[in-house]
C-alpha positions as MATLAB code, in Angstrom:
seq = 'XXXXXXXXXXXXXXXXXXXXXXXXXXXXXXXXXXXXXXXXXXXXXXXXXXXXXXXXXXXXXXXXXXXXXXXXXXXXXXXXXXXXXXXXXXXXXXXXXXXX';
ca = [
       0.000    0.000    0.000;
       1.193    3.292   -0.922;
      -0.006    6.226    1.055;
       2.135    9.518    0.213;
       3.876   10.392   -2.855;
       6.152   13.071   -4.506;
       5.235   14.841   -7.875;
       8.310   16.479   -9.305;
       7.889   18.918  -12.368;
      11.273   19.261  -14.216;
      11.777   21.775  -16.600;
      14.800   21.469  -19.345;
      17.113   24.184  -20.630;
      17.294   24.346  -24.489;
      19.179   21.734  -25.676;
      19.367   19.692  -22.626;
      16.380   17.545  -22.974;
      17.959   14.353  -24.052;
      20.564   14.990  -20.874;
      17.456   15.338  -18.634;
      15.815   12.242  -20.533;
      18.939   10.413  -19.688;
      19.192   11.342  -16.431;
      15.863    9.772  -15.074;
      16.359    6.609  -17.723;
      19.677    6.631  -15.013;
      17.537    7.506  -12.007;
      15.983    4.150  -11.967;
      19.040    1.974  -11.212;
      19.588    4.618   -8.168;
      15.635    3.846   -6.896;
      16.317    0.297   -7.231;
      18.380    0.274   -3.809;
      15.518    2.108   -1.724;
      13.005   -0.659   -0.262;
      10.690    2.273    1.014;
      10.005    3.730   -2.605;
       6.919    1.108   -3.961;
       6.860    3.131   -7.575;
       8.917    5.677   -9.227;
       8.494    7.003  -12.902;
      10.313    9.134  -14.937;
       7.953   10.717  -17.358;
       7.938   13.599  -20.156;
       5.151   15.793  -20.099;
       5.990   17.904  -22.761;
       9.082   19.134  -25.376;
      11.150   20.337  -22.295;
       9.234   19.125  -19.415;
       9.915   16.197  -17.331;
       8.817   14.619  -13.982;
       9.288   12.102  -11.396;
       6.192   10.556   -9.318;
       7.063    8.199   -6.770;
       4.946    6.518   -4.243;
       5.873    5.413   -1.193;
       4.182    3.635    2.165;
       4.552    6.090    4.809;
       6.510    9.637    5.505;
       9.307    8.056    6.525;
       9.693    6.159    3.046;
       9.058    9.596    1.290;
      11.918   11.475    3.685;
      14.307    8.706    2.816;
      14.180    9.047   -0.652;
      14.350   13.221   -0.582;
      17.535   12.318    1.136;
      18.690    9.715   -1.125;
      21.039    9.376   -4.170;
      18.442   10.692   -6.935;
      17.405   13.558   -5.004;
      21.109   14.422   -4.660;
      22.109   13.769   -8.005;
      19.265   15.994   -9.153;
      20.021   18.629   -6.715;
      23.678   18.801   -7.966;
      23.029   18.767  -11.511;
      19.842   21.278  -11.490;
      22.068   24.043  -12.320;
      22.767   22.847  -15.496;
      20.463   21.043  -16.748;
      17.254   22.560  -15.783;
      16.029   26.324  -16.405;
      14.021   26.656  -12.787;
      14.949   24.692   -9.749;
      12.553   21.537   -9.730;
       9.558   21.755   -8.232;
       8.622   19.316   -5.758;
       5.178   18.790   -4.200;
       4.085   16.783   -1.768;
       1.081   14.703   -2.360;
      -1.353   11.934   -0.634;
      -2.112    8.848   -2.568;
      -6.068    8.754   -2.221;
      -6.501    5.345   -4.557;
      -3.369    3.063   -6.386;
      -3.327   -0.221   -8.184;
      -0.052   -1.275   -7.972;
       1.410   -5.454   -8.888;
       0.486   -7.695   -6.178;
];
C-alpha cells in the first residue's frame, strides 16, 4: 500500500532535454536500492518538461528518498540542466493499483 507520494515537475534548458531524458532513464538503477520507494516514474510531459512521481508507504519512506542518491544527483546537476529549480510537491495517494 502506498499512502504519500512526490510529484516532481522538471523543466529542461534548451538543448538539454535528451541529458534530462537520460538522467531519469539513469535515475531508476539509483531507486532500485531504496526498499521504502513502492513506484517511481520518470515521465515527459511535454518538449522540455519532465517529472518524477514516486509513491511510497509512509513519511518516513518519502523522507528517505528526498535524502537519497536521486534527489542528490538531481540537486547537484539542477544548475545545469534545468532552467528553474525543480519543483517538488508533496502529495497523498487517495486510490493506487499497484502489482500484487
Amino acid at each position: 500500500m502506498v499512502n504519500v507520494a512526490l510529484f516532481v515537475r522538471l523543466e529542461a534548458k534548451p538543448g538539454k532535454e535528451q541529458a534530462v531524458e537520460d538522467f531519469l532513464m539513469g535515475g531508476l538503477a539509483l531507486v532500485q536500492e531504496e526498499p521504502a520507494t513502492t513506484a517511481w516514474f520518470g515521465i515527459r510531459l511535454g518538449p522540455s518538461t519532465f517529472g518524477i512521481f514516486d509513491a511510497f508507504p509512509n513519511e518516513a519512506g518519502r523522507q528517505a528518498h528526498l535524502s537519497g542518491k536521486v534527489a542528490a544527483a538531481l540537486m547537484a546537476n539542477a544548475g545545469e540542466l534545468l532552467s528553474a529549480p525543480p519543483s517538488i510537491e508533496k502529495v497523498d495517494v487517495l486510490a493506487a493499483k499497484l502489482p500484487g
